[in-house]
C-alpha positions as CSV (number, residue, x, y, z in Angstrom):
1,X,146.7,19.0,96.4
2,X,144.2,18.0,99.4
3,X,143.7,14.6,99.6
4,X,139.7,14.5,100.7
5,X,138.5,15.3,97.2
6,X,136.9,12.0,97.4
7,X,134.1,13.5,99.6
8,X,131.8,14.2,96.6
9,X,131.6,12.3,93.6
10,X,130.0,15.6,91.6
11,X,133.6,17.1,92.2
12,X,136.3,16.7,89.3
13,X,138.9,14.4,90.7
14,X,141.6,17.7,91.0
15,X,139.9,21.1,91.4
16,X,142.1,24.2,90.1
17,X,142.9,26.8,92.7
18,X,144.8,30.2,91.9
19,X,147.5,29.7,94.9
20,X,147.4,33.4,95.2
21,X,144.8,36.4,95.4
22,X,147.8,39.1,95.8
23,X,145.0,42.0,96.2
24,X,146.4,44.3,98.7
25,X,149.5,44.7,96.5
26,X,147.6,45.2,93.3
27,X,147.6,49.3,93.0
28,X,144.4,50.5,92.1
29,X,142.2,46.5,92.0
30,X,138.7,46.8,93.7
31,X,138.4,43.0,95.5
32,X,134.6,41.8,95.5
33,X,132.9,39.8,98.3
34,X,129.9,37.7,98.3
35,X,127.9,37.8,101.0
36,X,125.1,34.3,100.4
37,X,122.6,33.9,102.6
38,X,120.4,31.0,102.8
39,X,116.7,31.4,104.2
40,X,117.4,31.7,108.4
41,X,120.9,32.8,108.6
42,X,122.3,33.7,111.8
43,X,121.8,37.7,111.0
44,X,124.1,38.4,114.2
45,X,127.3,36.7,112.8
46,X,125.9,38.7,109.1
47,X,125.9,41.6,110.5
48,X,129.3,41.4,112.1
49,X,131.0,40.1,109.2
50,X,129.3,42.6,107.3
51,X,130.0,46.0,109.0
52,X,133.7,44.5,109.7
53,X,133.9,44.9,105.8
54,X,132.1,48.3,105.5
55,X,134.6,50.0,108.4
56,X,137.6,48.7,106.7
57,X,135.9,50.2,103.2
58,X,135.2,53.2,104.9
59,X,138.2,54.2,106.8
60,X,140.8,53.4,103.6
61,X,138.6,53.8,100.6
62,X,136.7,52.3,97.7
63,X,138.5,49.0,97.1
64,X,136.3,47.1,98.1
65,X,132.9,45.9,96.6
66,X,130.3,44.2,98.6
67,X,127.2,42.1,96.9
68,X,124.7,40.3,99.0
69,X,123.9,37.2,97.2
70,X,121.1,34.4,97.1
71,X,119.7,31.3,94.7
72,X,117.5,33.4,93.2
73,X,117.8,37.1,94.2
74,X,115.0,39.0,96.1
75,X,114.6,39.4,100.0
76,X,115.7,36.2,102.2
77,X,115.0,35.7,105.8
78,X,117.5,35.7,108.6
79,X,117.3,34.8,112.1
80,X,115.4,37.7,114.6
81,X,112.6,37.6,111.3
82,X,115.0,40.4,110.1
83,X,115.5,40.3,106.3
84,X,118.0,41.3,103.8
85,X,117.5,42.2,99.6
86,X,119.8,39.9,97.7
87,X,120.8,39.4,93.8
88,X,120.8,36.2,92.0
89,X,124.6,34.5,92.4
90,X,124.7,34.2,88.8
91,X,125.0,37.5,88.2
92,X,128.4,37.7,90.5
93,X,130.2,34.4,89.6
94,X,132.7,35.9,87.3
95,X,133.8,38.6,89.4
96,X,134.1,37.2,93.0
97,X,137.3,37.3,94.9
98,X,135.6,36.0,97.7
99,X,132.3,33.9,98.7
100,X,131.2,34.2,102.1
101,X,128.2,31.6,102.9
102,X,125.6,32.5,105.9
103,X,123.5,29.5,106.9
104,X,120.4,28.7,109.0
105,X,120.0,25.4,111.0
106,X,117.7,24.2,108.4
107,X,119.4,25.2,105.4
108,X,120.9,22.2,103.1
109,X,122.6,21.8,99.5
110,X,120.8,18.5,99.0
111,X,120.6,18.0,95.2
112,X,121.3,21.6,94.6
113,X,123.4,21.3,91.5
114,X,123.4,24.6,90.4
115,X,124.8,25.6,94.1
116,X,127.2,23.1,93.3
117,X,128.6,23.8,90.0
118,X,129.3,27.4,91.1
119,X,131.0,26.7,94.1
120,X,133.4,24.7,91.5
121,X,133.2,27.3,89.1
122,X,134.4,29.8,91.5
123,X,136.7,28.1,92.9
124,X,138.3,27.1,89.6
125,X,138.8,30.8,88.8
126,X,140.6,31.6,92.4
127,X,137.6,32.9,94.8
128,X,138.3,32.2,98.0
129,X,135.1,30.1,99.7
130,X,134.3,30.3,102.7
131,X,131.4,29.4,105.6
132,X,130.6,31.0,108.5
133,X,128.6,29.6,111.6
134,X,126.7,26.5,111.1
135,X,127.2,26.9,107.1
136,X,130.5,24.9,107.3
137,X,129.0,21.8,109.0
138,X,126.0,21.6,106.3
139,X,128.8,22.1,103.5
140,X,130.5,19.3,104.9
141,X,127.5,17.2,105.6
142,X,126.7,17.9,101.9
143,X,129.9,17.1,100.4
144,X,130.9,20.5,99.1
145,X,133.1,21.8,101.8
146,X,136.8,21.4,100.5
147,X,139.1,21.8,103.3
148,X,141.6,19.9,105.5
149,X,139.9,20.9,108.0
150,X,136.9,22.6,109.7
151,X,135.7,25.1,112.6
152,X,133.3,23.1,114.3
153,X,131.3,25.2,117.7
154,X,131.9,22.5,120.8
155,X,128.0,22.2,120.8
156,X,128.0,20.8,117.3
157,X,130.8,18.5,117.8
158,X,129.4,14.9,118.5
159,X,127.3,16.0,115.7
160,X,129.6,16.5,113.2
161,X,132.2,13.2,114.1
162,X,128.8,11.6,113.2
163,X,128.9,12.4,109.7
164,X,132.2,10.2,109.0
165,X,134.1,12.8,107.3
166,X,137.4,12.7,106.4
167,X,137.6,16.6,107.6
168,X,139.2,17.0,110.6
169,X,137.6,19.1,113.3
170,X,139.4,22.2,115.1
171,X,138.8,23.8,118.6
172,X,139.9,27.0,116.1
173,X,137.4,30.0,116.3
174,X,137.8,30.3,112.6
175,X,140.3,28.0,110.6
176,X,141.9,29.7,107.4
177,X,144.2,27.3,105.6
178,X,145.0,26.2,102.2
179,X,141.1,24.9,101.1
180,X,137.9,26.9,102.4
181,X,137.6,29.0,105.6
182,X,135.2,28.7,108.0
183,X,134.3,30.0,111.3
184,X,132.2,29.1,114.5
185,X,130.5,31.5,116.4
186,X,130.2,35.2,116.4
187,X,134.2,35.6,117.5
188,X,135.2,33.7,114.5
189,X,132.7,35.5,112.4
190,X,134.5,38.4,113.3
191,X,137.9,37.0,112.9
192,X,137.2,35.6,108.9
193,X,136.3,39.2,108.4
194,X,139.6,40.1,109.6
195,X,141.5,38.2,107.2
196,X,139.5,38.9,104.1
197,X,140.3,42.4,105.2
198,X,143.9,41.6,106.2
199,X,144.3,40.2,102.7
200,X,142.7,43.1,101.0
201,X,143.9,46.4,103.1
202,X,147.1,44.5,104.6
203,X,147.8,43.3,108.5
204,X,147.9,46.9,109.8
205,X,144.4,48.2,108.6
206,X,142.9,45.0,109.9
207,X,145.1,45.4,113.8
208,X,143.4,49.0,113.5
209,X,139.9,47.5,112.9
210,X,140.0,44.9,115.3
211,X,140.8,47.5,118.0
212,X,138.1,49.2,116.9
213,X,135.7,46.5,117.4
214,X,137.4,46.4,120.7
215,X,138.3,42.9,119.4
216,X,141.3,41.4,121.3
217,X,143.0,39.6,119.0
218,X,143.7,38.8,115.3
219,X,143.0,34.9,115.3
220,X,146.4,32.8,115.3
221,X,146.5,29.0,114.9
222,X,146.4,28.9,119.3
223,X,143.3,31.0,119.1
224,X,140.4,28.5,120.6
225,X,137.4,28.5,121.6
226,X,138.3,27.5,125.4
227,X,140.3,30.9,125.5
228,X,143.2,28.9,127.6
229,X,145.8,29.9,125.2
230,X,146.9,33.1,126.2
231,X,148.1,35.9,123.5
232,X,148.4,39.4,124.0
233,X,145.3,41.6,122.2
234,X,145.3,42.8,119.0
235,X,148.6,42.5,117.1
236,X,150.4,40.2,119.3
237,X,152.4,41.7,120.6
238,X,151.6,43.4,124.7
239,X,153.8,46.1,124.1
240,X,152.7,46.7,121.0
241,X,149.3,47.0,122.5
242,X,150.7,49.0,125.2
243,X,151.9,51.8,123.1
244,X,148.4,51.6,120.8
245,X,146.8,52.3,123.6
246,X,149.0,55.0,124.5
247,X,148.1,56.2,121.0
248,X,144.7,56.1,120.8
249,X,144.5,58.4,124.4
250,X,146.8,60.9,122.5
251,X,145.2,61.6,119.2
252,X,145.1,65.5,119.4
253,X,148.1,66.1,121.1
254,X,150.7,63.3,119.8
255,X,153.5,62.2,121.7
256,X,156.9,62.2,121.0
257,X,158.7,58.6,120.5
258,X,160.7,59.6,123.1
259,X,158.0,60.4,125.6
260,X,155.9,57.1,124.2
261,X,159.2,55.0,125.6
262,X,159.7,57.0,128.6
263,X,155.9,56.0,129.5
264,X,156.2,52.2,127.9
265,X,159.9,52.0,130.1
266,X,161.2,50.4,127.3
267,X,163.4,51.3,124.4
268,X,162.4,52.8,121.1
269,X,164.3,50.1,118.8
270,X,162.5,47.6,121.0
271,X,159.2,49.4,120.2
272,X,160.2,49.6,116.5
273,X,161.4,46.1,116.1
274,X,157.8,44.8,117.6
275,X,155.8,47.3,115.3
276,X,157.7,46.1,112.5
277,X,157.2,41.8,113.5
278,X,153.7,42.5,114.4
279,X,152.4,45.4,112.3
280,X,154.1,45.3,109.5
281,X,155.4,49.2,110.1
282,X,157.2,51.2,112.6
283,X,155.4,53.1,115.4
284,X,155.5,56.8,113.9
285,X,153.4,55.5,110.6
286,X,151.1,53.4,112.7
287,X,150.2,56.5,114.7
288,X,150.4,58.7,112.0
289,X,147.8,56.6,110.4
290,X,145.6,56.3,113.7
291,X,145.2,60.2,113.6
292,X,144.5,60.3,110.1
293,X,141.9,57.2,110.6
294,X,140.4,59.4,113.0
295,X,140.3,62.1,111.3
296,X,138.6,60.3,108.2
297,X,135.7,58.9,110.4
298,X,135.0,63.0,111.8
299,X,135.1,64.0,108.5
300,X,132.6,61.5,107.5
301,X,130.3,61.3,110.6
302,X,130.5,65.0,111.6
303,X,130.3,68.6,110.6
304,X,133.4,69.7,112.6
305,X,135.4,72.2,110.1
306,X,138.6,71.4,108.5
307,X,140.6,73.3,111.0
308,X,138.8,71.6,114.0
309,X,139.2,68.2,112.1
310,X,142.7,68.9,111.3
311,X,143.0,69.8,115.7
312,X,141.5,66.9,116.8
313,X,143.1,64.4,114.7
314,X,146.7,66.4,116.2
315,X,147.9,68.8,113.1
316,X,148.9,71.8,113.7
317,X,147.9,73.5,110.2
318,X,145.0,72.4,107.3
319,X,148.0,72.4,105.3
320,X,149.8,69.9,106.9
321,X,146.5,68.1,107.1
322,X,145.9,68.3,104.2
323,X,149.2,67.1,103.1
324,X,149.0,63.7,105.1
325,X,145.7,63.1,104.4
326,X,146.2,63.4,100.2
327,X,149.7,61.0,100.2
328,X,147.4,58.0,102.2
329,X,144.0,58.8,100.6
330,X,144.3,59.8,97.2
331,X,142.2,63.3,98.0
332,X,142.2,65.9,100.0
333,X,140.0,66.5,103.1
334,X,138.2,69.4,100.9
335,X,137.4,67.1,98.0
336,X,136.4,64.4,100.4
337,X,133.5,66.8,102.3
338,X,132.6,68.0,98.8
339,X,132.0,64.7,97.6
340,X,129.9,63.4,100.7
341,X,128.2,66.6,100.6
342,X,127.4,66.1,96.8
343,X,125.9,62.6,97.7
344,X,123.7,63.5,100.5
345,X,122.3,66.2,98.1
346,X,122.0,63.6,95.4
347,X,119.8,61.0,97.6
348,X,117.6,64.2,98.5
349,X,116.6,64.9,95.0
């Protein structure tokens, strides 16, 4: 129970919480994000958070679901006078898993009560809230941001120990604990992404995003905004870094383990055991699954043939390709193509 309930007096004196959202275990469950905007929001940290989620979708599949959400539906301004369609958050509150909240400088709750019962309402019915950017201080401000604590950006500090709240401020990028999540700048934009992902798709699809991203790091608790805490990039672990590096250079033409240790000068149970404390898997599946990633996103995004998709991603026959490919996607490379092909005619007609 969080003990700074007393922040609001439209709250219920003990809000329900699911303690749970066990999604990436549940076979076959599609998790839905909220993306809410409010009029101004920082498009650069929405766009971030937003294609983070579309990768991770796009590399392992449709389990994910992604609605851009408003007051009131229709087109809402962001930041760089870019705008974005939205749908009323009404028609989503039932079937959230998460709420993400965008907001301008301007932007306020104020006597918003509708805003306010659905933030309850979805929190009551396990959706995980969370604010990004500048949203968190105006939540907090407002009364509606239930956390222990908050991800303030160093220029908004003095601003928010002015408000006399009883949330305590972190030099955190992005703080995810037991209340709501929230994240300061477009680093901890990136990083919330990353665990909505990590708890959707698992720590190893989000290690493989990040490095995509050329992101160093999955946050940690020592992850600040100074950078003086040093942590190796991406998993953890350096070696473990070391050898994905290693990997990524030697898509086509895989390595051997033993040839990955002679180059890394350390031992393959070493290897293994840090793969398996920071990945969550051993070293053959994680580069077993960086080939097939790769060869997912050519499939996708090019009109290289099967064979030469098969080459580049480092299999030495479709079939074999075609084998690997089937046991981690669901479908074969064939029925993949088909189906893209299928669409594209589709949106022509």
């Amino acid at each position: 129970m969080m003990h700074h309930l007393e922040q609001s007096d439209f709250r219920d004196p003990a809000p329900v919480r699911r303690a749970v959202r066990a999604i990436a275990t549940t076979p076959g469950y599609t998790a839905r994000v909220g993306l809410y905007v409010f009029s101004g929001f920082p498009m650069e940290e929405y766009a971030l958070f937003a294609s983070a989620l579309h990768d991770a979708g796009d590399t392992c599949g449709q389990s994910l679901k992604v609605n851009v959400l408003s007051s009131n539906g229709g087109f809402v301004q962001g930041s760089c006078s870019a705008a974005v369609k939205t749908s009323p958050l009404a028609d989503a509150l039932r079937e959230l898993d998460y709420l993400v909240i965008f907001g301008g400088h301007k932007f306020s709750v104020g006597r918003n009560q509708h805003f306010r019962a659905a933030l309850q309402l979805l929190r009551r019915s396990g959706c995980q809230v969370a604010a990004v950017g500048g949203a968190a201080l105006t939540l907090a401000k407002d009364g509606v941001f239930e956390s222990s604590r908050c991800a303030v950006h160093w220029q908004n500090r003095e601003l928010f120990n002015g408000l006399m709240s009883t949330l305590a401020p972190t030099d955190q990028v992005c703080a995810v604990n037991d209340g709501d999540w929230s994240s300061c700048g477009k680093t901890g934009a990136l990083d919330l992404a990353l665990h909505v992902v990590t708890e959707v798709y698992g720590k190893p699809t989000a290690t493989r995003l990040a490095q995509t991203f050329i992101h160093t790091r999955l946050s940690d608790p020592h992850s600040t905004q100074t950078g003086e805490v040093l942590h190796a990039a991406v998993s953890g672990s350096a070696l473990v870094n070391e050898a994905i590096t290693l990997f990524q250079r030697h898509l086509e033409n895989p390595l051997p383990m033993a040839e990955v240790s002679r180059i890394l000068g350390s031992p393959s149970r070493r290897i293994e055991r840090h793969f398996k404390q920071h990945c969550g898997t051993t070293p053959c599946t994680y580069y077993r699954q960086m080939r097939l990633d790769h060869a997912r996103r050519l499939l996708l995004r090019t009109n290289m043939t099967l064979i030469d998709v098969a080459i580049a991603a480092g299999f030495s026959t479709s079939a074999s390709f075609a084998s690997a490919f089937q046991q981690v996607y669901g479908t074969t490379p064939n029925a993949l193509r088909k189906s893209l092909n299928g669409a594209k005619a589709g949106q022509k007609s």
